[in-house]
N, C-alpha and C positions, 0 to 999 in steps of 0.2 A: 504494500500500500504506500504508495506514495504523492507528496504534494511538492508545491512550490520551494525549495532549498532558499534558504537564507541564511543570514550571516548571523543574525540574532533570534533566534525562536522563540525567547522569552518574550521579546518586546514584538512580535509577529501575531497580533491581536484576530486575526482570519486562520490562522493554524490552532491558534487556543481554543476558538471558537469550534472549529471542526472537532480537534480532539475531547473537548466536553461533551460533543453532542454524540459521537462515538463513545464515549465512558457510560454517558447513561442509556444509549439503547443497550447497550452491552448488561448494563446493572440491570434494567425493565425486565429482560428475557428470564430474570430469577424471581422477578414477583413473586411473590406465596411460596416460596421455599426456604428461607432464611434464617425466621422466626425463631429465637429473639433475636436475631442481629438485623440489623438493617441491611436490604439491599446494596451492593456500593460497585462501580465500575471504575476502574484504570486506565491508562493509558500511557503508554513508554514512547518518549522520542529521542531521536538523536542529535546533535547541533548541526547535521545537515538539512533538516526539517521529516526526515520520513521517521513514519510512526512505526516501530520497532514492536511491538506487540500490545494486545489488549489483554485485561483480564477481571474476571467480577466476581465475589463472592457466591457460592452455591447454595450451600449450608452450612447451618451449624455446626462446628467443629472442623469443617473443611477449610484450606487456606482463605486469607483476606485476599481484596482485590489487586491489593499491591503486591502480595506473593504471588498471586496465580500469574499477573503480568510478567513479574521478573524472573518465573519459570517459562512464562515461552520466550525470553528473548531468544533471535537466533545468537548461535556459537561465536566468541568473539567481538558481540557487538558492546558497545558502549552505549547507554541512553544516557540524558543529559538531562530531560526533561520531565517528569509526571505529572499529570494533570488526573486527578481524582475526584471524584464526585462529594467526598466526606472526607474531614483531618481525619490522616492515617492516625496509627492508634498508635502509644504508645506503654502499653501496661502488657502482662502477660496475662493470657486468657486460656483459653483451650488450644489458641495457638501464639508461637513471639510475636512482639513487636514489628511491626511494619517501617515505623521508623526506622528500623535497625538494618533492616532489609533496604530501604532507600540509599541510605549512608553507606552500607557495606558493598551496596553498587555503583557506588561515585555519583549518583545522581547531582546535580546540582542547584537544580529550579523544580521548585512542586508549587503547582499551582493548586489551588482549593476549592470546590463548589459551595460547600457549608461546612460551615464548625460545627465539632461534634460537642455539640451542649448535655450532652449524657455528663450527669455530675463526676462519676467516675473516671471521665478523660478531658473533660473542658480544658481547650489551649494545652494539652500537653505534648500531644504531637508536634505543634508547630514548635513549641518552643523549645523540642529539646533538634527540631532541622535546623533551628538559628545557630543555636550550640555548637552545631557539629556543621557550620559556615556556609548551610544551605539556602537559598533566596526563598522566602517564600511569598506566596501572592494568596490572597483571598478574593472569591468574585465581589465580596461582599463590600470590599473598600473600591474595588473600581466604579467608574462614572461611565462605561460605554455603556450604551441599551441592550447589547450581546449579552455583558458581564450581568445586568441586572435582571433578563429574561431567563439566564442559564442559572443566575442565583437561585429562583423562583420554584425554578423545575428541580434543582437539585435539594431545596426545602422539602417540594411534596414530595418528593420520593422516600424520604426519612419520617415524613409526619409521623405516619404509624407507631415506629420505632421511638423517637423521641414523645412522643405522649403517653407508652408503655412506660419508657423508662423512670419516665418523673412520677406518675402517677401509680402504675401498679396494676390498670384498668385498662382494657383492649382501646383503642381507638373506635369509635361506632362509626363505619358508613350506614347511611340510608339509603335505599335504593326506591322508588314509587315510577310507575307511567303512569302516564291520563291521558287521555286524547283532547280534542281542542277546547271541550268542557268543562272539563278540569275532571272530569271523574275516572275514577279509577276502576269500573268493570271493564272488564271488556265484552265485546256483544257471544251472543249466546253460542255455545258451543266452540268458543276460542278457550286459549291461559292466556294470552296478550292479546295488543295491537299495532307491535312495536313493528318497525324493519327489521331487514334481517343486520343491517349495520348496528342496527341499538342492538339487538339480541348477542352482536358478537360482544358488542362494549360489556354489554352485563354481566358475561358470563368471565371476560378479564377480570372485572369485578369478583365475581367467585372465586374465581383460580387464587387471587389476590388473598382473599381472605382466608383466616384460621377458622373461621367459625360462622354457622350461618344461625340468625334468630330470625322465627314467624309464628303466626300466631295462626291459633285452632282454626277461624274463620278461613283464612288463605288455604290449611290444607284440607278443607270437608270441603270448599268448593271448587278447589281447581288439583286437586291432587297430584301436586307440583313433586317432578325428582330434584330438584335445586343441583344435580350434577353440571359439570362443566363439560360442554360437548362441542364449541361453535369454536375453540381455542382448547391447545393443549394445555392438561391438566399437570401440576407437581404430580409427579412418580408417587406412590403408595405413601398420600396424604389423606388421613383419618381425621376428616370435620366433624365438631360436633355441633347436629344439628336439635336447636334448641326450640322446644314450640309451646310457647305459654297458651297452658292449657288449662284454666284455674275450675272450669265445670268437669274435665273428665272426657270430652266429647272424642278425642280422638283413637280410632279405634286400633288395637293393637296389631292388627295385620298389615297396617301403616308402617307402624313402627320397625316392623320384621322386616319388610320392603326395604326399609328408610339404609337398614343392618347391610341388607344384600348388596345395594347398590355403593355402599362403601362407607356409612353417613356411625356415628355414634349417638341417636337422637336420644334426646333427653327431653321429659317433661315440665316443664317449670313454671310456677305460679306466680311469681313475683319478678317482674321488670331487672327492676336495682339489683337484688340478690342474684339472679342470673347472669347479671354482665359481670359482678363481681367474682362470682366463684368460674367464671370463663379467665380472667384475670389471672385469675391463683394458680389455675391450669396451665398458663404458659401463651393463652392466644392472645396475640399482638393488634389483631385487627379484627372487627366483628360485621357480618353482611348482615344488615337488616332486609329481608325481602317478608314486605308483609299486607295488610291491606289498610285501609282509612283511618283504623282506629287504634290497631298499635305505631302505625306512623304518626299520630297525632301524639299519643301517648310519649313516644321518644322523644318527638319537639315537646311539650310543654315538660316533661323533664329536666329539658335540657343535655340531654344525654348524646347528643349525633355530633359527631366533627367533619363529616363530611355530608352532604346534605342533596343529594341528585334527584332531579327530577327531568323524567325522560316522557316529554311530549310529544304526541302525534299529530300533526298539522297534515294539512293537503296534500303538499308537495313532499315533507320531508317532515325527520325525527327532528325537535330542537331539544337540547340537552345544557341543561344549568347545573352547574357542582357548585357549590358556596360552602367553606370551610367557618368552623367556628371562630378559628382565629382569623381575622379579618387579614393580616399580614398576607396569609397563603392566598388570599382573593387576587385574581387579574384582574383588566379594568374593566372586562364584559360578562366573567363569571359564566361562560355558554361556552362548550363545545368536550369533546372527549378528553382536546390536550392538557385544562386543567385539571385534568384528575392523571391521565397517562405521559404528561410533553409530547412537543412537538418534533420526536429525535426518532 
């Protein structure tokens, strides 16, 4: 893979840009498998400008993105440059230091998407590349519209991850369609209304997530598999699917079904309590797919950090994501990229 050669790749503002945006499709392609680590993608160059390898976290326990990069450089090459999606890490985990890994390969300029505001590593990364006479760059202190568009995307892509970590608590997406009424049935003898372009979005959505929550009403009348089929699914990933059910209504040969198809459904009668002990479990992110009134129920909670709604218009799907923290908002809050980028 190669691009323009320059003399300076640090200060080469169209190479940083392309290598960002190669870092996080690279990091996207591991959605829903990470859990508890944050997605993260790499990327190695040399100080002739060609990009020397990529690489991105898989799973848990498996190398970071900065190892997996600087396992595939080729034989004898030299990178000069990393540009990563998140401050490499610098503490011993299940796996070393990334840091060490950077240094140990002469790196000399690491450029950064977001700081990793996890209490357990804030600024420790960078400051021990300063240390060890490395330049580093944050997008977050530059002033170009690239820097502050790729800051953006490289935010949502950790949301999940950093509102586990602070909190303790899954991050809630809500997922709802309506059609141009705003209501949310669909006509008789459908489960949607959606395209098959929304249908793929939703179902990244699922892959996405650790856990899926709905409620008894969604599955007595639409007897939804919540399986991921329109996009490939995490390899032998056990969701637990949670369905507040506080009368009892749902019937057990559901539940068997729910078993087969891959799902650990679980009953649950209280909102709070359930997102909590999903928490305790380990899920980082939780899919609400549900109908009017446990969606309703999530908002006056307050309980959703990502908040979609997938309209059906004439011509086409329109799709609104709006995050609880206002920061992660774009300036139109519409389309798939602010939930997935534009990479």
């Amino acid at each position: 893979m190669k691009v323009v050669p320059i003399e300076n790749p640090v200060e080469d503002t169209a190479l940083i840009e392309q290598a960002f945006r190669y870092a996080l499709r690279a990091a996207r392609l591991f959605d829903g498998s990470t859990a508890p680590n944050p997605p993260v993608g790499c990327v190695l160059l040399d100080q002739a400008g060609e990009i020397l390898s990529i690489g991105a976290h898989q799973a848990a326990g498996q190398p970071h993105a900065e190892r997996m990069a600087l396992a595939e450089l080729p034989a004898g090459s030299k990178p000069h440059t990393a540009v990563v999606t998140l401050e490499p890490c610098a503490h011993f985990g299940r796996t070393p230091p990334c840091v060490d890994g950077l240094i140990d390969a002469g790196v000399k300029s690491v450029w950064i998407g977001t700081q990793d505001l996890n209490p357990r590593v804030i600024g420790g990364g960078a400051a021990k590349l300063r240390d060890a006479g490395i330049e580093v760059h944050f997008l977050s202190k530059r002033h170009e519209e690239f820097a502050k568009a790729l800051h953006l995307d490289c935010r949502r892509l950790i949301a999940p991850f950093l509102h586990f970590a602070k909190t303790q608590r899954p991050f809630v997406t809500l997922k709802v369609a309506v059609d141009a009424n705003g209501s949310m049935i669909p006509p008789v003898g459908d489960k949607t209304f959606t395209r098959a372009s929304s249908l793929k979005f939703a179902h990244k959505l699922r892959r996405r997530a650790d856990a899926i929550v709905t409620g008894s009403g969604t599955v007595l009348a639409d007897d939804p598999h919540f399986t991921v089929r329109h996009v490939d699914d995490v390899s032998d990933k056990v969701r637990p699917l949670v369905i507040l059910d506080r009368r009892g209504r749902v019937p057990s040969a559901y539940l068997q079904e729910a078993r087969a198809r891959g799902f650990r459904p679980i009953i649950a009668t209280d909102l709070k309590s359930a997102l909590a002990d999903l928490g305790q479990s380990g899920c980082m992110e939780v899919l609400v797919e549900a109908g009017p009134e446990l969606a309703a129920a999530c908002r006056a909670l307050k309980l959703v950090n990502l908040d979609i709604t997938i309209e059906r218009l004439a011509d086409n799907d329109r799709i609104r994501a709006v995050y609880a923290d206002p920061s992660l908002n774009g300036e139109q809050c519409e389309g798939e990229a602010d939930v997935f980028g534009n990479n």
